[in-house]
Backbone as CSV, one residue per row, in Angstrom:
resi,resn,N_x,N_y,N_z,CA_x,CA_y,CA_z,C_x,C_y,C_z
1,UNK,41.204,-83.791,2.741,42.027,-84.017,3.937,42.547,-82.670,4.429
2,UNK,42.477,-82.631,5.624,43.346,-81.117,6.140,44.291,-80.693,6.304
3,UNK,44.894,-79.914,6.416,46.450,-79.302,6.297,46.908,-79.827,7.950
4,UNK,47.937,-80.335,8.057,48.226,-80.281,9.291,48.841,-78.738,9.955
5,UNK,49.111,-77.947,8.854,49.406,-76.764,9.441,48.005,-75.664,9.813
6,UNK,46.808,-76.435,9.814,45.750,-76.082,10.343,45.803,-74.371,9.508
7,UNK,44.583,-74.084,10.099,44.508,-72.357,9.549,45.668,-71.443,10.295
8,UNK,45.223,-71.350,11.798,46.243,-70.886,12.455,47.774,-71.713,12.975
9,UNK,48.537,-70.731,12.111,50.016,-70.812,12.447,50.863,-71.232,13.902
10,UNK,50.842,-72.128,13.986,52.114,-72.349,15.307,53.183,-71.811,14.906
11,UNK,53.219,-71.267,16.040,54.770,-70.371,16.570,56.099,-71.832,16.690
12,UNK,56.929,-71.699,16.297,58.167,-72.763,16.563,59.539,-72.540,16.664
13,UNK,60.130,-72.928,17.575,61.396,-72.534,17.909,62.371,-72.607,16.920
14,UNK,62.166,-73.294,15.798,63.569,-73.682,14.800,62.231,-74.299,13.890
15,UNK,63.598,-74.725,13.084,63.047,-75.887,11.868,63.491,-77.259,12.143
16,UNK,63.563,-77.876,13.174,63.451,-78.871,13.646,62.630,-79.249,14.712
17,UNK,62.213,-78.076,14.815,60.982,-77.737,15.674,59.971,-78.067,14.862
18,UNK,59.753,-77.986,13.782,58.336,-77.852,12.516,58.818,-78.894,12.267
19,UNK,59.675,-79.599,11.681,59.919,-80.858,11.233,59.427,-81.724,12.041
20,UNK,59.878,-81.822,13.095,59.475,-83.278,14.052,58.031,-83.033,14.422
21,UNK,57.278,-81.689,14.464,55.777,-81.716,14.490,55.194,-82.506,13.895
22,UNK,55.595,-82.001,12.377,54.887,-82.484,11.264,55.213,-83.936,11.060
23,UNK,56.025,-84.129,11.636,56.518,-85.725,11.359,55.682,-86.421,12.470
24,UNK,55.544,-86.522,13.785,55.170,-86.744,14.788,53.104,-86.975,14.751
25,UNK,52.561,-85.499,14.235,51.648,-85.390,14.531,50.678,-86.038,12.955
26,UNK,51.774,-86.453,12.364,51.021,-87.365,11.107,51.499,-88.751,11.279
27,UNK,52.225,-89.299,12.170,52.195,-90.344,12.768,53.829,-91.068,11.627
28,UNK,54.223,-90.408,11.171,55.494,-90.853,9.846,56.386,-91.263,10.740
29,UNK,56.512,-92.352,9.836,57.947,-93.470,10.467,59.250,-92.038,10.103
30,UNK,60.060,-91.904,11.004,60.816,-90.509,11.372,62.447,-91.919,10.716
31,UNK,62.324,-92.559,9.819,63.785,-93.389,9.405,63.398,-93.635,8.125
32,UNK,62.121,-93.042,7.969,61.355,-93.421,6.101,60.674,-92.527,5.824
33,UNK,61.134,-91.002,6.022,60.397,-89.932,5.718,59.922,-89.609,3.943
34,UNK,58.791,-89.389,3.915,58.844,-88.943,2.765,59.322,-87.909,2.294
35,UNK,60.515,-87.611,1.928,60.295,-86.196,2.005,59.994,-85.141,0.836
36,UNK,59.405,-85.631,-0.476,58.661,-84.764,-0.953,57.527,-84.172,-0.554
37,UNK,56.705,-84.993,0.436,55.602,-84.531,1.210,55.705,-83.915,1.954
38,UNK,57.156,-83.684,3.483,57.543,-82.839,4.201,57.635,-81.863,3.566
39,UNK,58.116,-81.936,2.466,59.399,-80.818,1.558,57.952,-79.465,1.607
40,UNK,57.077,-80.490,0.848,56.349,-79.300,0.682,55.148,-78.619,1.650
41,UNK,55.105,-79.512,2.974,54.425,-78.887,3.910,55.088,-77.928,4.476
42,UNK,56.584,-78.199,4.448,57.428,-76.819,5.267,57.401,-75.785,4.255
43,UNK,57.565,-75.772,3.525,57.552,-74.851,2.054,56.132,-74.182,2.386
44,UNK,54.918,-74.768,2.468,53.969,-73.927,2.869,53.778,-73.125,4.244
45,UNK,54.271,-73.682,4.787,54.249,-72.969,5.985,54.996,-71.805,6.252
46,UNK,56.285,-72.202,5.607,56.964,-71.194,5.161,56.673,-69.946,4.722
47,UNK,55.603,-70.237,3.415,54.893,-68.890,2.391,53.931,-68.462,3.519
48,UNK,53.306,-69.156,4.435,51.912,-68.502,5.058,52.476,-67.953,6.202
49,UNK,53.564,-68.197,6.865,54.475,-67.447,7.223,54.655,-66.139,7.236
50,UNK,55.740,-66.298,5.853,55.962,-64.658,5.251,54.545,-63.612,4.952
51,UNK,53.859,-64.533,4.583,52.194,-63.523,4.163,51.628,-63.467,5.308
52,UNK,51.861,-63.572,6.276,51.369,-63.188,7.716,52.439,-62.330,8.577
53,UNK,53.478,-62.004,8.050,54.241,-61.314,8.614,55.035,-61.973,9.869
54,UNK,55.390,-63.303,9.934,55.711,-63.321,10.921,57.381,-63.756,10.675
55,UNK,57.810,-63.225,11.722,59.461,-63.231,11.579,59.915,-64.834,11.608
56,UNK,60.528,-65.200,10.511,61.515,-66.326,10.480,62.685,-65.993,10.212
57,UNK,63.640,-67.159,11.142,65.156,-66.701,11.135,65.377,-67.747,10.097
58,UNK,67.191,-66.728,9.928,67.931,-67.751,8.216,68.024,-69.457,8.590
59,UNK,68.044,-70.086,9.563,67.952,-70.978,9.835,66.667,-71.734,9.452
60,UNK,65.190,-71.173,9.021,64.820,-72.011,8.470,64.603,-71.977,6.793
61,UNK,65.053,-70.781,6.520,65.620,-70.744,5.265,66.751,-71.699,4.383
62,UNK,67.496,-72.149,5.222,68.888,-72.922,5.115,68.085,-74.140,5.425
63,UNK,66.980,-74.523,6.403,66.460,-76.109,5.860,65.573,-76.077,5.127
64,UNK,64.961,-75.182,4.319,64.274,-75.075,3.027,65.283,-75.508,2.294
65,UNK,66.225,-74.632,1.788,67.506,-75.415,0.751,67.790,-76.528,1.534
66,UNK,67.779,-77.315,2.125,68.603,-78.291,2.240,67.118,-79.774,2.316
67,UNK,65.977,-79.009,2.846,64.954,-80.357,1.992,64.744,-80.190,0.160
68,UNK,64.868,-79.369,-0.152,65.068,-79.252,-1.541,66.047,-80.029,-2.271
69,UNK,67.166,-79.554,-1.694,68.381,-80.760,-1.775,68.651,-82.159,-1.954
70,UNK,67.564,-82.372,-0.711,67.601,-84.275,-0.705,66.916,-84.816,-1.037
71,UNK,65.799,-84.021,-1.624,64.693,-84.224,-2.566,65.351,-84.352,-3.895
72,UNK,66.221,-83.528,-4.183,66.447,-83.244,-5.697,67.439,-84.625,-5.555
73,UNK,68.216,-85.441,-4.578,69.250,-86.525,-4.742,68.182,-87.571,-5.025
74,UNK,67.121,-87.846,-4.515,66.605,-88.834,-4.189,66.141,-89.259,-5.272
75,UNK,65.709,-88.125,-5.886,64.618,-87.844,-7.230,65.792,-88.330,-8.258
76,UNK,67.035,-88.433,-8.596,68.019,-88.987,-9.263,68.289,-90.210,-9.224
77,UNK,68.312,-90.887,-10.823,68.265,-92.125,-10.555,69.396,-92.614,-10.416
78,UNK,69.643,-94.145,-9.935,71.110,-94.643,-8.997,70.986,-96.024,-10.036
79,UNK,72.299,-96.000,-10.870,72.506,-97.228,-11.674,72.488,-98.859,-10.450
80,UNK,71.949,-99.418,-10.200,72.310,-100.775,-9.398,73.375,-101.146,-9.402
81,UNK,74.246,-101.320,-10.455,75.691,-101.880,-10.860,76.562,-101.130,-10.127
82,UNK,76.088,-99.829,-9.884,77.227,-98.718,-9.300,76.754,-98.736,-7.596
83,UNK,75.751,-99.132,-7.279,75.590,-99.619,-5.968,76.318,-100.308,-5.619
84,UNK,76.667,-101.460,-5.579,77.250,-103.009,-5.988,78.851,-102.348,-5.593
85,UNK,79.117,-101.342,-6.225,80.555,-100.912,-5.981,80.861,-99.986,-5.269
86,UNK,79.854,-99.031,-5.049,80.173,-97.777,-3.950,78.522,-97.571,-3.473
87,UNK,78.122,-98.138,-2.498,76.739,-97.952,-2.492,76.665,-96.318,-1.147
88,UNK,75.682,-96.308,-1.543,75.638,-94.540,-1.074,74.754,-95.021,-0.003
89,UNK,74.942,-93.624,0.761,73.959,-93.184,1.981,72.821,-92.492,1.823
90,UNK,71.897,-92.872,2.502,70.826,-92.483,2.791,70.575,-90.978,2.779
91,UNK,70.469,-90.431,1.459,70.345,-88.756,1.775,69.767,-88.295,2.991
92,UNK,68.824,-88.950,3.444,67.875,-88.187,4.834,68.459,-88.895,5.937
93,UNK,69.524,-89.386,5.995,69.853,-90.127,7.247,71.011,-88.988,8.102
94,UNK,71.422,-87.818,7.521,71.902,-86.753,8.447,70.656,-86.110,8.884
95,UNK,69.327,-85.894,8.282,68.408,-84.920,8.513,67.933,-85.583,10.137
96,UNK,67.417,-86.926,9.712,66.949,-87.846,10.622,67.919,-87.820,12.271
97,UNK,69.225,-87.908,11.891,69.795,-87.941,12.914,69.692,-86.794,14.150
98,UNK,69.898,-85.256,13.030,69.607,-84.414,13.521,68.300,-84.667,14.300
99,UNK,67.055,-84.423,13.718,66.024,-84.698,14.158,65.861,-85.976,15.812
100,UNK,66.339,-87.186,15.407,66.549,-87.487,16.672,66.740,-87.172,17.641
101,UNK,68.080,-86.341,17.726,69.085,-85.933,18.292,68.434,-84.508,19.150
102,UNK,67.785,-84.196,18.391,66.998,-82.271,18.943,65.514,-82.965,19.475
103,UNK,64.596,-84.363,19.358,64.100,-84.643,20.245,64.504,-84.892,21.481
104,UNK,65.413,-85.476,21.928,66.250,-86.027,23.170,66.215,-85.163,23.606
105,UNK,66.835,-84.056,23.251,67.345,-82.518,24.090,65.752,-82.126,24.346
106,UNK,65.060,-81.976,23.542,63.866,-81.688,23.930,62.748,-82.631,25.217
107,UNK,62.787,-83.845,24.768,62.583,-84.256,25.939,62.881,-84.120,27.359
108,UNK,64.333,-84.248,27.506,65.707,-83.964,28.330,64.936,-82.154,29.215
109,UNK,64.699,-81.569,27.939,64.227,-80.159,28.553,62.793,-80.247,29.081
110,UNK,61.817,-81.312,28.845,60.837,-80.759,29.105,60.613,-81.651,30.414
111,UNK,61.358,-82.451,30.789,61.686,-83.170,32.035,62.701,-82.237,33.051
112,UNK,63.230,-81.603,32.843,63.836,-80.305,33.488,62.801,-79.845,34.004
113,UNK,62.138,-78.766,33.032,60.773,-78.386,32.913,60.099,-78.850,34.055
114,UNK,59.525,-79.595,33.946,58.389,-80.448,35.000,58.869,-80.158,36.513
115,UNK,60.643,-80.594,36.374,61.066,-81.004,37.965,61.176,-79.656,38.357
116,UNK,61.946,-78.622,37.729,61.564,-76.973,38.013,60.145,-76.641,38.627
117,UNK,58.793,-76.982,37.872,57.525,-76.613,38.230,57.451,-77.202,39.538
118,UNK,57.397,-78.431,39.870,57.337,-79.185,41.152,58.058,-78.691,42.301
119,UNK,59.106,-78.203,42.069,60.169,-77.732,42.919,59.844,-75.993,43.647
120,UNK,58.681,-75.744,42.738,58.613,-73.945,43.041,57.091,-73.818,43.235
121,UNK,56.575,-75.515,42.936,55.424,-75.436,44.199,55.092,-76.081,45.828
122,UNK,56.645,-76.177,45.852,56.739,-76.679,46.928,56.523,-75.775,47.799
123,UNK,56.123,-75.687,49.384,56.055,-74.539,50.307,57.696,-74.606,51.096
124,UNK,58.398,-73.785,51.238,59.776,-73.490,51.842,59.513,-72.303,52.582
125,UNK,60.140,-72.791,53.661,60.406,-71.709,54.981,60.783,-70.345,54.882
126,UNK,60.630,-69.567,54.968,61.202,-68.028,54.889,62.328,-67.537,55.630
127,UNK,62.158,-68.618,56.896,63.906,-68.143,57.821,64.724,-69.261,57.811
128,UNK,64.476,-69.281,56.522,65.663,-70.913,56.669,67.129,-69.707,56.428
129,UNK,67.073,-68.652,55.867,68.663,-68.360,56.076,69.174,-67.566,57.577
130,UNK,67.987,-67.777,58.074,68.678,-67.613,59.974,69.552,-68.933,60.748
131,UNK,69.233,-69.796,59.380,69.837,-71.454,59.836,71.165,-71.409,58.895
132,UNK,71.242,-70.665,58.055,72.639,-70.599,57.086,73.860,-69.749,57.366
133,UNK,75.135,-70.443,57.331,75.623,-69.916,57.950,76.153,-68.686,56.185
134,UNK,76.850,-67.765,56.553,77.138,-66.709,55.695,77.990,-67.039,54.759
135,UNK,79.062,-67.663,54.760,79.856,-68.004,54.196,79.292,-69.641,53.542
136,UNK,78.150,-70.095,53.592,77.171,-71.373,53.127,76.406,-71.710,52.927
137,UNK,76.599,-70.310,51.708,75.244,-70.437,50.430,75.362,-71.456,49.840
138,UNK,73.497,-71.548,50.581,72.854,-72.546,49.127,73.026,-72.686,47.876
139,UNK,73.827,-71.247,47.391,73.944,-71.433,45.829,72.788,-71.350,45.042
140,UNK,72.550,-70.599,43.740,71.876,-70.442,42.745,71.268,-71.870,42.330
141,UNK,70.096,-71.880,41.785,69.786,-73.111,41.393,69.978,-73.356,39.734
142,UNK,70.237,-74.139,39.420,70.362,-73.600,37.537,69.094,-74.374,36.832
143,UNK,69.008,-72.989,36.121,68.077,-73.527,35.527,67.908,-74.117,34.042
144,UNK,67.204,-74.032,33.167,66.888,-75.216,32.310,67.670,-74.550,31.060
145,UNK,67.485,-73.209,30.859,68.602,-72.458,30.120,70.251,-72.466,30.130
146,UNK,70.175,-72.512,31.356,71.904,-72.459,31.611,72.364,-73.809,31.264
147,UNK,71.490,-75.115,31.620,72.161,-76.365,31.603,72.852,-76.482,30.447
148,UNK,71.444,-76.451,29.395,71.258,-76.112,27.950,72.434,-75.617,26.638
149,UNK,72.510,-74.092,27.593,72.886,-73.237,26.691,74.584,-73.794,27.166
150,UNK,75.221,-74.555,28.117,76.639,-74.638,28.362,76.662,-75.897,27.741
151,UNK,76.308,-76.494,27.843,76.154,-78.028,26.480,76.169,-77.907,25.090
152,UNK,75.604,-76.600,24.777,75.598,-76.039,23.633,76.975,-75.581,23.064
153,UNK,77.558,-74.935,24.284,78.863,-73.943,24.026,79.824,-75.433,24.001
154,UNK,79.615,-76.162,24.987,80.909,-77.493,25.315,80.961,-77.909,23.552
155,UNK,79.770,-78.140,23.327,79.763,-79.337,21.568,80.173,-78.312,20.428
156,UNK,80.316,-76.890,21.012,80.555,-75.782,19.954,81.897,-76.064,19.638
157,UNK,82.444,-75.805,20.878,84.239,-75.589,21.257,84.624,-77.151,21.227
158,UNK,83.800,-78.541,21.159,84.096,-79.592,20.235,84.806,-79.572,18.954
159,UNK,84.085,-78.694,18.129,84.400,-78.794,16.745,85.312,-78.164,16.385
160,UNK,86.291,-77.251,17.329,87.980,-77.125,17.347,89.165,-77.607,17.110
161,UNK,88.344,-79.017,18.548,89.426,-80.383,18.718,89.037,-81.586,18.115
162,UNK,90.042,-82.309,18.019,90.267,-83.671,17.549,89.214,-83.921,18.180
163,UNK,87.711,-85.108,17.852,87.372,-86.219,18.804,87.221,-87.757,18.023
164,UNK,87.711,-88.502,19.104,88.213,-89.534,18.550,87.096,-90.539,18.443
165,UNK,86.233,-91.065,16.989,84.877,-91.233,17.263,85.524,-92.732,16.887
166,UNK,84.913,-94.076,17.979,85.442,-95.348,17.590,84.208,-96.099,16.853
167,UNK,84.433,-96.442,16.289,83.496,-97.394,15.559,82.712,-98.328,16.572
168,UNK,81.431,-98.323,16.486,80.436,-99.618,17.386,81.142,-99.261,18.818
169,UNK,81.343,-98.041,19.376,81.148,-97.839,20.638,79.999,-97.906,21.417
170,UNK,80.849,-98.572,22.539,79.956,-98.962,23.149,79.423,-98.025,24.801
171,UNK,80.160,-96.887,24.082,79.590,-96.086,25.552,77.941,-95.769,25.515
172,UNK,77.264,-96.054,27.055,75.637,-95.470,27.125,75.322,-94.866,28.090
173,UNK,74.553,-94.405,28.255,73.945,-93.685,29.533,74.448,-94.024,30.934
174,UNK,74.096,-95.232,31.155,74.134,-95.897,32.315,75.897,-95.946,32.591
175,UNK,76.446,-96.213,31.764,78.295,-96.155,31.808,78.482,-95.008,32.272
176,UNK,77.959,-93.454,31.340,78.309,-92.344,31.934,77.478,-91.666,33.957
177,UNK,76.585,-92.218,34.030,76.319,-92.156,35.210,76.880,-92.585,36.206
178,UNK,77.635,-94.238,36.061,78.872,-94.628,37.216,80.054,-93.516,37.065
179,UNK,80.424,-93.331,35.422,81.358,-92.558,35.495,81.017,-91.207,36.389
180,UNK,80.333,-90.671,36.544,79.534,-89.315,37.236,79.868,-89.940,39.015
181,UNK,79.050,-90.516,38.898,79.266,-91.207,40.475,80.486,-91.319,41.152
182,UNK,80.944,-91.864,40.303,82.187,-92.658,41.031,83.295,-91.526,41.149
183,UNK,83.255,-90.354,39.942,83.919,-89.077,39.893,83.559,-88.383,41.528
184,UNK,82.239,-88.170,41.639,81.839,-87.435,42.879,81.955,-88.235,43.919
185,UNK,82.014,-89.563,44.181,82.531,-90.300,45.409,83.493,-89.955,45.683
186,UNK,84.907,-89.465,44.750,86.227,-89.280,45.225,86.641,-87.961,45.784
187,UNK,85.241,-87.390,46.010,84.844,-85.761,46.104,85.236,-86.355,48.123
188,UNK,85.533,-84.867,48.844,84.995,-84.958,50.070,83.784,-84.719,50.484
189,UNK,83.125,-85.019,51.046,81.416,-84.132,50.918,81.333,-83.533,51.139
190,UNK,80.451,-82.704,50.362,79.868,-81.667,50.282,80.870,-80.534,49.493
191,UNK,82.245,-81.067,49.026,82.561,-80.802,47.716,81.625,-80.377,46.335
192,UNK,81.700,-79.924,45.479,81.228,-79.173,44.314,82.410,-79.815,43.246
193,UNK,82.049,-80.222,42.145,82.510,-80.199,40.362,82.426,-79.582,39.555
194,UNK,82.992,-79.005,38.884,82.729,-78.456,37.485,82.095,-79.267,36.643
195,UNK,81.018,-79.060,36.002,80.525,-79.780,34.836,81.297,-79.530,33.206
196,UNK,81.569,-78.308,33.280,82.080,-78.371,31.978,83.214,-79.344,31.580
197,UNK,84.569,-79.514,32.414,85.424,-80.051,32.236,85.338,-81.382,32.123
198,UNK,84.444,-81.975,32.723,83.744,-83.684,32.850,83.556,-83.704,31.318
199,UNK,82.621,-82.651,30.621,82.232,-83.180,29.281,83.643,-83.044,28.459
200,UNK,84.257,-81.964,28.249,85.354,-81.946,27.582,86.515,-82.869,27.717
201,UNK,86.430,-84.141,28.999,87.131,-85.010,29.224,86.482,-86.098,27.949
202,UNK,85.768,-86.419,27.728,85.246,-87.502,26.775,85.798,-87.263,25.044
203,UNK,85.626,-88.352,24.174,86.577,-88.417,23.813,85.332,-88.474,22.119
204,UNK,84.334,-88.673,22.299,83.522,-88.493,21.023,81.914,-87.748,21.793
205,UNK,81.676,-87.139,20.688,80.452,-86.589,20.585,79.266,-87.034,21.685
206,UNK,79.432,-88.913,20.854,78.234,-89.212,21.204,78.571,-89.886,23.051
207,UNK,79.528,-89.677,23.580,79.996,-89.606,25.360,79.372,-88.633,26.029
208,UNK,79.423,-87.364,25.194,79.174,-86.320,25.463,77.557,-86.152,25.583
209,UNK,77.156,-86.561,24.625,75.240,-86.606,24.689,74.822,-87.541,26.118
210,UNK,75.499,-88.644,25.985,75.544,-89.801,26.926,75.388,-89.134,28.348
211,UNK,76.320,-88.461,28.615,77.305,-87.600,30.093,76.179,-86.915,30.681
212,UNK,75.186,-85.833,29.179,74.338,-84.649,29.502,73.215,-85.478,30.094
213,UNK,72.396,-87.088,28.989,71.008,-87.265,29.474,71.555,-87.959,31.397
214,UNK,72.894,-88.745,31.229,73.234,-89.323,32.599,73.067,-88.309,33.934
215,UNK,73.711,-87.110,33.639,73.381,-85.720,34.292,71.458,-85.584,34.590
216,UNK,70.964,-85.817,33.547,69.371,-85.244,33.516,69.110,-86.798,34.786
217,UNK,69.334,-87.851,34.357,68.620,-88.601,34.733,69.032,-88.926,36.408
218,UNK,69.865,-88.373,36.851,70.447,-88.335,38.165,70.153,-87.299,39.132
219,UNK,69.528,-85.968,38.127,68.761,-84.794,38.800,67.583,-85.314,39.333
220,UNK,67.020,-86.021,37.777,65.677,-87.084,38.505,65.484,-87.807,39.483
221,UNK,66.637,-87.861,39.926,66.580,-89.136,40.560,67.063,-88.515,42.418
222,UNK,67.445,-87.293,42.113,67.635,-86.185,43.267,69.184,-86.864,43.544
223,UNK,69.576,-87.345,42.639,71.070,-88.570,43.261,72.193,-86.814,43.054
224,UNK,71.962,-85.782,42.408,73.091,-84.918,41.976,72.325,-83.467,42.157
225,UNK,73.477,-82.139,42.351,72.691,-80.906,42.243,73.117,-80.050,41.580
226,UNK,72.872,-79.560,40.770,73.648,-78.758,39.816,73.692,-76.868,40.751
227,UNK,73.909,-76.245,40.855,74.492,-75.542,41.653,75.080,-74.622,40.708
228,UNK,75.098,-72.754,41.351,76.217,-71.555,40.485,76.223,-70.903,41.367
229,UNK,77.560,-70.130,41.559,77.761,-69.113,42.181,77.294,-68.059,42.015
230,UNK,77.135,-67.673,40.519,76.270,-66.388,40.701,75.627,-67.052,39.184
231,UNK,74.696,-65.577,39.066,74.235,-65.577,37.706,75.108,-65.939,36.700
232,UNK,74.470,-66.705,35.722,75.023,-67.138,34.380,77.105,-67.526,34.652
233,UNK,77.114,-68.254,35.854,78.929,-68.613,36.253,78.437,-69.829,35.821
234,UNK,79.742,-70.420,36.326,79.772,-71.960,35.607,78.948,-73.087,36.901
235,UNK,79.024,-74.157,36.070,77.689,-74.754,36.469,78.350,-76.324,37.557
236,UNK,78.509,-76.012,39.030,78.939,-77.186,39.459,78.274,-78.385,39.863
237,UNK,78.339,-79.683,40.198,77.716,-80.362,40.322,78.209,-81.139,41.388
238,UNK,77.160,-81.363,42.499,77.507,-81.924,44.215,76.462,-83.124,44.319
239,UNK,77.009,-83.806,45.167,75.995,-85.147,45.913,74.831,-84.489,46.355
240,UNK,73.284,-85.007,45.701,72.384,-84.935,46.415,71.711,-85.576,47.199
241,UNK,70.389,-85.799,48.106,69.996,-86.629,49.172,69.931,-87.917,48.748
242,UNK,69.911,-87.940,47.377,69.686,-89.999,46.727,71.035,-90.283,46.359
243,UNK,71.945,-89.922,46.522,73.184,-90.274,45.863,73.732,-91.832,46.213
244,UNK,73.574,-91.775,47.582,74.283,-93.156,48.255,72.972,-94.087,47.536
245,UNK,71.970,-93.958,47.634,70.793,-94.779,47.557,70.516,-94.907,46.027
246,UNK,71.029,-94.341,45.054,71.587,-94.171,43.492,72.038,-95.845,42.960
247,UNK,71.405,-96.547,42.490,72.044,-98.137,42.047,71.825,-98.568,40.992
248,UNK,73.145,-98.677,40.148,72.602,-99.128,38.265,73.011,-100.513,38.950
249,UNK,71.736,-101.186,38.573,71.423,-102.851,38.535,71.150,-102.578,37.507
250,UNK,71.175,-104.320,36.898,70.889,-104.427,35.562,68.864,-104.370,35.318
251,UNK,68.406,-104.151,36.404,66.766,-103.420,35.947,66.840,-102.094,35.566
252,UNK,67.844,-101.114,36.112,67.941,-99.539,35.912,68.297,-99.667,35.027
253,UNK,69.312,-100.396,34.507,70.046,-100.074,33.125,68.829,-100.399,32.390
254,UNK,68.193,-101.269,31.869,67.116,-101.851,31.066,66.278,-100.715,30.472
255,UNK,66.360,-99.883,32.309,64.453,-99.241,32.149,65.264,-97.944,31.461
256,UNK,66.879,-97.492,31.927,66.901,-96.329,31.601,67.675,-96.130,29.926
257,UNK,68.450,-97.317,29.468,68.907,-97.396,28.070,67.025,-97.633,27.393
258,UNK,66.204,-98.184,27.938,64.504,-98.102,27.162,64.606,-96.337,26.995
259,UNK,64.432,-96.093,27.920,64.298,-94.610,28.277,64.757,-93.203,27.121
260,UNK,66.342,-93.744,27.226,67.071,-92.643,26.082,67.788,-93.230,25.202
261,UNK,67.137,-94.137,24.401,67.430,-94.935,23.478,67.247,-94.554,22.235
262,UNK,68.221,-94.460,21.048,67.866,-93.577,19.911,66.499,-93.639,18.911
């Protein structure tokens, strides 16, 4: 049988990058990983790696120790009787989550991705700013980095504050998109939002994931525009041409909780 890490080496952004490959492209139920078998495909890849010279950061060093780890729990045997009284968690059910969790974003990005490409093969006028007035710039467009990398910083500067995570919440996508809406209806038009402060208004983590794909899926939908004043400033968000025409019925909700569903 063949290595899925083939002869030649893929390049990968992280180690959740190689993980969900290898999980993905061998077809593994990603909630019943094996992971002595992962353990040791990353482990090789790892060594052919280093003997090829190619630079890996401590980050996938740190999920080497840590599939080693849940290998070495798993591999320990668990009395039944002591189940019965404190039954334990799923060693791979933080790995998994992670893993979930860095597909979404990845998806999320490569649907960015796409609408970026489409958007910069469009043909646009050359004297459209003889039609603008000076003081009513179009504004920077943001791109797939900036969205990214300030979602990144918001869930960083999370882990400061209190968040108040409720049990069997029931916030989803489709909730945070009225919430989005109904925020920018109270806008005057052609008003601008801050995005950052919207996320730091929510009150657990998982609002916050909710808020970002509701954001993605409303760009899609041309209903919102994300907008900067200059390079790398903060990232506002205005009514776009679908906004009024924007409608969670209970078919949108269906197709779009199918959509970004864990």
């Amino acid at each position: 049988m063949s290595s899925p890490l083939n002869i030649h080496l893929e390049h990968y952004d992280g180690p959740l990058d190689l993980l969900l490959d290898l999980i993905r492209r061998q077809q593994i139920n990603i909630y019943d990983i094996p992971i002595a078998q992962i353990t040791q495909q990353y482990l090789d890849y790892v060594q052919k790696a280093v003997a090829l010279d190619m630079e890996l950061s401590a980050e996938f060093v740190y999920m080497a120790a840590t599939l080693i780890h849940i290998k070495s729990k798993m591999l320990l045997p668990r009395d039944p009787e002591l189940d019965k009284i404190d039954p334990q968690e799923d060693p791979r059910k933080e790995l998994v989550d992670r893993l979930l969790e860095y597909e979404r974003f990845r998806s999320a990005a490569a649907m960015l991705q796409e609408k970026r490409m489409i958007e910069e093969a469009i043909w646009s006028n050359p004297q459209i700013q003889n039609f603008v007035n000076e003081d009513e710039g179009p504004g920077l467009a943001v791109t797939l980095f900036d969205l990214v990398k300030t979602f990144e910083q918001v869930l960083e500067r999370a882990k400061h504050r209190p968040l108040y995570e409720v049990n069997k919440e029931e916030v989803s996508v489709p909730d945070m998109i009225l919430f989005l809406k109904n925020s920018l209806r109270a806008l005057p038009s052609g008003k601008t939002m801050a995005l950052v402060p919207l996320f730091e208004q929510q009150r657990s983590r998982r609002a916050m994931i909710c808020l970002f794909l509701a954001v993605l899926e409303m760009v899609k939908q041309q209903a919102i525009k994300l907008t900067q004043s200059e390079s790398f400033g903060e990232i506002h968000v205005k009514r776009d041409t679908g906004f009024d025409e924007l409608q969670v019925t209970e078919e949108s909700i269906l197709r779009i909780e199918e959509e970004y569903k864990s």
